[in-house]
N, C-alpha and C positions, 0 to 999 in steps of 0.2 A: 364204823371207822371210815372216815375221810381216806380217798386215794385217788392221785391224780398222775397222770400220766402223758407225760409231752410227746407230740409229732409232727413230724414234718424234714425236710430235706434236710441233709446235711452239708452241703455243699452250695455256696451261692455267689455267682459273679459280680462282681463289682457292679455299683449304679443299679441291681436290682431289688426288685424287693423281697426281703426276706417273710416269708409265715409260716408261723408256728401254730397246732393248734394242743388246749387239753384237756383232755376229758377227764371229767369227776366222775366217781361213785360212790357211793354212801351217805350224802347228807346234795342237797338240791340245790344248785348256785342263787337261784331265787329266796334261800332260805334265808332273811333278815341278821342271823348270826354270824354269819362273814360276809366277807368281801374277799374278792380270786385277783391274784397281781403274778406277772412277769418279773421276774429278778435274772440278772445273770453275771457272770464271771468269765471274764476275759482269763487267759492264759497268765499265771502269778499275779492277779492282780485279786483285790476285793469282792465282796458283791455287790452289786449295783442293781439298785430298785431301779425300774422303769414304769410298771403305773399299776393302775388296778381297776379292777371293774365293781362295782357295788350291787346288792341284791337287788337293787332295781333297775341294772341299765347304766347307771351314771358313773360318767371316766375320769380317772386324773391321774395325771401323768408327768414323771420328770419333765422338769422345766430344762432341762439338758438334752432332753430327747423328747421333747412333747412338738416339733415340729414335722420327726419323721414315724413318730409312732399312733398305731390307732390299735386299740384296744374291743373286742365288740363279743359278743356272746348267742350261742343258738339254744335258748332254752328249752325246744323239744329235743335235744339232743342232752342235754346240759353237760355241754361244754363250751369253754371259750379261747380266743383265738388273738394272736401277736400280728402284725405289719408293722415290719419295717423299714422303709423307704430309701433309694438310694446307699444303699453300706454301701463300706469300704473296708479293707482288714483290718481297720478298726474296731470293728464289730466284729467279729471273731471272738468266740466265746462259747460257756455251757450255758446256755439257755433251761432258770426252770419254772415251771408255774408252781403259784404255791396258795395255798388259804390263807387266809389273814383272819384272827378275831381279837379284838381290843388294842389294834393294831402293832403286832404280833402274829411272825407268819407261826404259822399251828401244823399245817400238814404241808410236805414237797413233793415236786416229781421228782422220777432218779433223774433229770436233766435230762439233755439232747444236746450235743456237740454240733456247734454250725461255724463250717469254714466259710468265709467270703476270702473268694480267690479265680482266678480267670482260667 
């Protein structure tokens, strides 16, 4: 069974950058049958895809957020990892990593609450 699990602060000042990282267990992020993506949820609002990483390394990412986001992965660890550049309490949100297969998230983490606030 796939299980992923977010980390990282929870509290981040304006103008810096946000990272998140998370670790998988069960199935290999190198494994050709998914791909690992960031999703998050702002306070009342929706989910919001932010990108994903593919079994090989290769990133894509909202076009909404593909100027502050970098998306990357440490496969002797396997796990992978969120930046995001300059927030504002905009970004303010539950932050989760999730597995994706047939484009379709499949497994989540319990999330990670991140305030941007000074």
């Amino acid at each position: 069974q796939v299980q992923l699990q977010e980390s990282g602060p929870g509290l981040v000042k304006p103008s810096q950058t946000l990272s998140l990282t998370c670790t998988v267990s069960g199935e290999s992020i190198t494994n050709n049958d998914y791909a690992w993506s960031w999703i998050r949820q702002p306070p009342g609002k929706g989910l919001e895809w932010m990108g994903v990483i593919h079994y090989d390394g290769s990133t894509y990412y909202s076009p909404f957020l593909k100027s502050r986001t970098s998306i990357f992965r440490d496969t002797s660890k396997n796990m992978f990892s969120l930046q995001l550049s300059s927030v504002t309490p905009v970004d303010t949100a539950v932050y989760y990593c999730a597995s994706i297969s047939w484009r379709v998230p499949r497994n989540w983490g319990q999330g990670t609450q991140v305030t941007v606030s000074s």
